[in-house]
C-alpha positions in Angstrom: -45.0 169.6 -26.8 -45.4 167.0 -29.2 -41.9 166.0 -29.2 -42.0 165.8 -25.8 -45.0 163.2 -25.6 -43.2 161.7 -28.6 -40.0 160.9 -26.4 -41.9 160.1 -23.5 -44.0 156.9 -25.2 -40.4 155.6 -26.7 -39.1 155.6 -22.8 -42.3 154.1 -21.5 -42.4 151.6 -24.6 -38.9 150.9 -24.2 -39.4 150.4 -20.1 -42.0 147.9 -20.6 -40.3 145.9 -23.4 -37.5 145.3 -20.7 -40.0 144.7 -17.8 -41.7 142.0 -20.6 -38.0 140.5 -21.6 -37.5 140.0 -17.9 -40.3 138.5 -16.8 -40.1 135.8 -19.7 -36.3 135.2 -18.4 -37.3 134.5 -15.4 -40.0 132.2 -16.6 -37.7 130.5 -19.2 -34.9 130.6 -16.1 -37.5 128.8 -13.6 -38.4 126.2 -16.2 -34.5 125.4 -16.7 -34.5 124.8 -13.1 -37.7 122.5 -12.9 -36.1 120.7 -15.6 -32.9 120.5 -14.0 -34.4 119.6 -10.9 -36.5 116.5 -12.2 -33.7 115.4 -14.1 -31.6 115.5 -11.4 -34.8 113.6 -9.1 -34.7 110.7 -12.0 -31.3 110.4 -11.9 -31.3 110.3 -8.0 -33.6 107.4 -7.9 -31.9 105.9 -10.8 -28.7 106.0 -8.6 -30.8 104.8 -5.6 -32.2 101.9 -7.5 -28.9 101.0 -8.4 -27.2 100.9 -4.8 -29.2 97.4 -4.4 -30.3 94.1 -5.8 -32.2 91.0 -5.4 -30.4 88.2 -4.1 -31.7 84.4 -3.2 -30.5 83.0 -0.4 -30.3 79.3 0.8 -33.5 79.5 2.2 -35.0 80.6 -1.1 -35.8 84.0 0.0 -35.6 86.7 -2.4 -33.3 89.9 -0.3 -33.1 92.8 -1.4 -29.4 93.9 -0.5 -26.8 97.0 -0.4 -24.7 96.0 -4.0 -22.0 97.1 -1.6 -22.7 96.7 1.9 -20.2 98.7 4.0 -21.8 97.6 7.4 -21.7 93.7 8.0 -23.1 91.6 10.8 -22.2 88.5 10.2 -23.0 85.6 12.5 -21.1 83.2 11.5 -18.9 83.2 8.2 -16.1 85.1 9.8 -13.2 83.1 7.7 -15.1 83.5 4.6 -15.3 87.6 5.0 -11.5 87.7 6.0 -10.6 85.4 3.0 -12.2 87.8 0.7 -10.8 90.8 2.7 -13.4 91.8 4.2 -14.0 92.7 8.2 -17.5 92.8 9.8 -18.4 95.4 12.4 -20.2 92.7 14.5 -20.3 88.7 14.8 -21.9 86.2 16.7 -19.8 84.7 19.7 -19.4 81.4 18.6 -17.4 82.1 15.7 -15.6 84.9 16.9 -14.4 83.6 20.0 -13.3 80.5 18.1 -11.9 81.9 15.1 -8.6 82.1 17.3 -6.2 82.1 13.8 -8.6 84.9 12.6 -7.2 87.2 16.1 -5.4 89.9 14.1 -8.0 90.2 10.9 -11.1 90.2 13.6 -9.5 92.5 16.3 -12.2 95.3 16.9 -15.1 93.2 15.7 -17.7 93.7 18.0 -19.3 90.5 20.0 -23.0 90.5 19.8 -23.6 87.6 21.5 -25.3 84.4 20.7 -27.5 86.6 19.6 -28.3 89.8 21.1 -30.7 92.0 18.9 -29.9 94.9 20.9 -26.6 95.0 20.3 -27.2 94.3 16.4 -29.3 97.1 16.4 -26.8 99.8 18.3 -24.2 98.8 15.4 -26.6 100.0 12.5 -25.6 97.1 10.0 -27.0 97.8 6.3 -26.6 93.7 6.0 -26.9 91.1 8.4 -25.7 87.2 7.4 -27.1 84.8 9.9 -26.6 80.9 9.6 -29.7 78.1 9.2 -29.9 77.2 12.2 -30.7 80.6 14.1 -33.8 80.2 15.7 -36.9 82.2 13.1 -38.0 84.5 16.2 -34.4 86.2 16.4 -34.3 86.3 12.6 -38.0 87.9 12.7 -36.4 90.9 14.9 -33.3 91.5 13.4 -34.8 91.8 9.4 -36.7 95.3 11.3 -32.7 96.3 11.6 -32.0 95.6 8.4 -32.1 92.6 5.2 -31.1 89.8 6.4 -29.5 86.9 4.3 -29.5 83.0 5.7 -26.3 80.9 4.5 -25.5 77.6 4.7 -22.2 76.2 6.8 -19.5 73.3 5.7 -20.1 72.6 9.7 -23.9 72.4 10.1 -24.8 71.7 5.9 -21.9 69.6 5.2 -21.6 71.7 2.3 -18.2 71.6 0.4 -16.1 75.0 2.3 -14.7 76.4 -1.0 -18.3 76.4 -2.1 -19.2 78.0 0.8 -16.1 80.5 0.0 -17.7 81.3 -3.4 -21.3 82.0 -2.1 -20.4 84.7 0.1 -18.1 86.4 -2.9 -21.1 85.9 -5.1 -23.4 88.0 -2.0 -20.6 90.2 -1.5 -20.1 90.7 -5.9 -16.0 89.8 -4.9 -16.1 86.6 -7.0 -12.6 87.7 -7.9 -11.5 87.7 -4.2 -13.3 84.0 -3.7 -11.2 82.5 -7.2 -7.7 84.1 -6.0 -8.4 82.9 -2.4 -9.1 79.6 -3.2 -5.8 79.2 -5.8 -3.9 80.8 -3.3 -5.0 78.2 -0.3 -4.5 75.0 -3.2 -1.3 76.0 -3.9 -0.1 76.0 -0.2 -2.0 72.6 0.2 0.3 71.1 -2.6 3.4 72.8 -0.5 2.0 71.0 2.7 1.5 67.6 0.9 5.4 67.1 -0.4 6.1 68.5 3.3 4.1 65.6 4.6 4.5 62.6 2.5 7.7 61.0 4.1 6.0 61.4 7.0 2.5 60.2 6.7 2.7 57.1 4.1 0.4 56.3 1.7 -1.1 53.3 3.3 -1.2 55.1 6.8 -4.5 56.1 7.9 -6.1 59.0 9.6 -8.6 60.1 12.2 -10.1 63.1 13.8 -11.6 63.2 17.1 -12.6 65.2 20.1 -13.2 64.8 23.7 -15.7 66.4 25.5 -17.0 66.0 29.1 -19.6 63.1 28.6 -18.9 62.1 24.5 -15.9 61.0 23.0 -16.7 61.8 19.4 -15.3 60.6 15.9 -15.8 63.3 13.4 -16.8 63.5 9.8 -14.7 65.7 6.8 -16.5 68.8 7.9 -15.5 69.2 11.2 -12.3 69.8 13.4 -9.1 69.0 10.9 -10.8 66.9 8.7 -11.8 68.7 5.4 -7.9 69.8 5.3 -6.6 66.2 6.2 -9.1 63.9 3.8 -10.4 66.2 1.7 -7.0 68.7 0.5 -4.4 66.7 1.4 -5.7 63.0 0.5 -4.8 61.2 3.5 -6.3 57.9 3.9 -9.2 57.7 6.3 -9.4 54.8 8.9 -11.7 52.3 7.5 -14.8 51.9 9.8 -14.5 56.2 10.0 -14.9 56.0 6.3 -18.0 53.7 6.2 -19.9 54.6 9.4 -18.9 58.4 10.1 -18.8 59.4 6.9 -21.7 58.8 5.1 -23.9 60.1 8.0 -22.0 63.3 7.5 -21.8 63.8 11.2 -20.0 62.9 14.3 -20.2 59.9 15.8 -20.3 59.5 19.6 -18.8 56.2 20.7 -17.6 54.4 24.1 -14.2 54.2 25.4 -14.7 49.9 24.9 -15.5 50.8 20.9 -12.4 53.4 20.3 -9.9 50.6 19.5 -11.8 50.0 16.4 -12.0 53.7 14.9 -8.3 54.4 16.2 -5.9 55.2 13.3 -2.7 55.2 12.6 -2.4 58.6 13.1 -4.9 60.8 15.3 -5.6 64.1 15.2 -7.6 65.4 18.5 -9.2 67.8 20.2 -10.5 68.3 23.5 -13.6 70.5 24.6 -12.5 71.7 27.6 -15.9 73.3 28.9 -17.9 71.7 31.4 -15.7 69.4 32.7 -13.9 68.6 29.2 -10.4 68.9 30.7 -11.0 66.7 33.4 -12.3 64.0 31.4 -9.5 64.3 28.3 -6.9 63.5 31.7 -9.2 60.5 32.8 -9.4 59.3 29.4 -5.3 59.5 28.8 -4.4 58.1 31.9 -6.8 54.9 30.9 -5.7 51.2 29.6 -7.5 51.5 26.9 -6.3 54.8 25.6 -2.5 53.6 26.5 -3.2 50.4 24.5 -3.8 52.4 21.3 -0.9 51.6 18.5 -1.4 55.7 18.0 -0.4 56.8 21.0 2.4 54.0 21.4 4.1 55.3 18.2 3.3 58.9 19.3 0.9 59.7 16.5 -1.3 61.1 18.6 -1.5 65.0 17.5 -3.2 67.3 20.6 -4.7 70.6 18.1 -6.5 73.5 20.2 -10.1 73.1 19.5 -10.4 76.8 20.2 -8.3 76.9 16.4 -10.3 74.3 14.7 -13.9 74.9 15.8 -14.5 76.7 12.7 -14.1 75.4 8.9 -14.5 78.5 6.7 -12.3 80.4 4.6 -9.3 81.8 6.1 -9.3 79.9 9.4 -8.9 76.8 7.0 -5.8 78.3 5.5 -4.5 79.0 8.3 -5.4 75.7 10.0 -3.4 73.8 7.0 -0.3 75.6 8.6 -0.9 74.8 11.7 -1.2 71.3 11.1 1.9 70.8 8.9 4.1 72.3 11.9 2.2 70.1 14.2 3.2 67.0 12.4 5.9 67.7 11.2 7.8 69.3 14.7 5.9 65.9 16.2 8.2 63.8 13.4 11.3 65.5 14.6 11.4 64.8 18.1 10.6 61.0 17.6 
């Protein structure tokens, strides 16, 4: 009997030793896993920390932005995204509809108007690029869709285009992309310039120009073909353009009776057709004073779509510089 009690308390200690050994296991086990588990929270939010940063835009507001945003509105800035190879899901109207050059890189870019929140909204951007002059109500609504960035433009600014090239690579972190863009397009410009210079002498001079249904405007370097013509390729500018239009920085809208005075010795124009723009570009031409022009005698008159020049950023200038060197230069051979 004694034995038998003897063997019984070994089983029974030997039962609850395992029972004991198990239950600490499990504890042990279930602290390896809360550990695990917090570790794995701190590194989460580590990670999600390090999806964004702080950026200060030309307003002076501090963003905080997707380090790599794969969902961009942009309004404007279309040719500086394409130059750093990079296509937005949506743009504003303006510059998509006249970022002609930019067809093929923008085809499937959404239109969201000039500027529909709605339609921002149904596209789910995680960054939205909007230009200075977008009225603060709109940009109000669409930083509820998501952060929101203000840039300057070479158009409305006058700020230098390259620079403007570099500022969205810095935004975008693709300095690299801004640095090879811009040797790429000032190596093509040095192309262009021995293409041009038996051409266009030294001593010529240059003017851009547009005509629209009730102005007849003389432009500045930042808009139409002028940063390419006086700014990259060197061209001289017609002397009253170069004191009056220029240092104003923007266009200047002068009578027929005054146009004699800023015409160059080459012009470079466009023509707004909107709004009666066509008609009026044909009543201009088939004027006196227009015929009178030394320009237009010679045939140094060059007619560019303003549909292709509307916009001075990035890749639409690149492309522009091509555009203009077969333009002149298929002009030249058929004098």
């Amino acid at each position: 009997m004694k034995a038998i009690n003897h063997r019984f308390l070994i089983v029974a200690t030997m039962l609850l030793m395992t029972v004991m050994l198990a239950a600490c296991g499990a504890h042990n086990g279930n602290q390896t896993t809360d550990t695990a588990n917090k570790a794995a929270g701190n590194n989460g939010n580590a990670e999600e920390q390090a999806q964004t940063r702080i950026y200060k835009d030309f307003n002076g507001e501090e963003v905080e932005i997707p380090i790599h945003p794969q969902r961009i509105v942009s309004i404007t800035h279309l040719g500086d995204l394409t130059a750093l190879g990079v296509k937005p899901i949506g743009a504003g109207s303006v510059a998509l509809e006249n970022s002609v050059p930019l067809k093929k890189e923008l085809e499937g870019v959404e239109n969201v108007g000039d500027v529909s929140v709605e339609k921002v909204l149904e596209l789910a951007p995680d960054l939205i690029i909007v230009p200075t002059y977008l009225p603060a109500e709109t940009v109000l609504q669409l930083k509820k869709i998501a952060p929101v960035v203000t840039l300057a433009t070479a158009g409305w600014e006058g700020i230098d285009p390259l620079d403007e090239v570099r500022t969205v690579g810095e935004l975008l972190g693709r300095e690299q992309q801004a640095d090879e863009f811009i040797t790429r397009y000032k190596r093509k410009v040095e192309e262009a310039k021995a293409k041009l210079s038996e051409i266009i002498g030294p001593d010529e001079t240059i003017g851009t120009y547009s005509i629209w249904a009730k102005n007849f405007w003389v432009w500045p370097k930042t808009r139409d073909a002028g940063y390419n013509l006086y700014e990259m390729l060197g061209l001289k500018p017609q002397a009253k353009i170069e004191q009056e239009v220029f240092p104003a920085g923007k266009g200047a809208d002068i009578s027929l009776e005054v146009l004699p005075d800023y015409a160059a010795d080459h012009m470079f124009v466009t023509v707004y057709e909107p709004e009666g723009g066509s008609e009026r570009a044909q009543e201009v031409m088939g004027g006196s004073i227009w015929k009178s022009i030394p320009a237009v005698k010679n045939n140094r008159v060059y007619m560019l779509n303003y549909k292709e020049f509307w916009m001075v950023d990035g890749l639409n200038l690149e492309k522009q510089l091509d555009i203009l060197v077969d333009t002149i230069v298929s002009q030249h051979q058929k004098q």
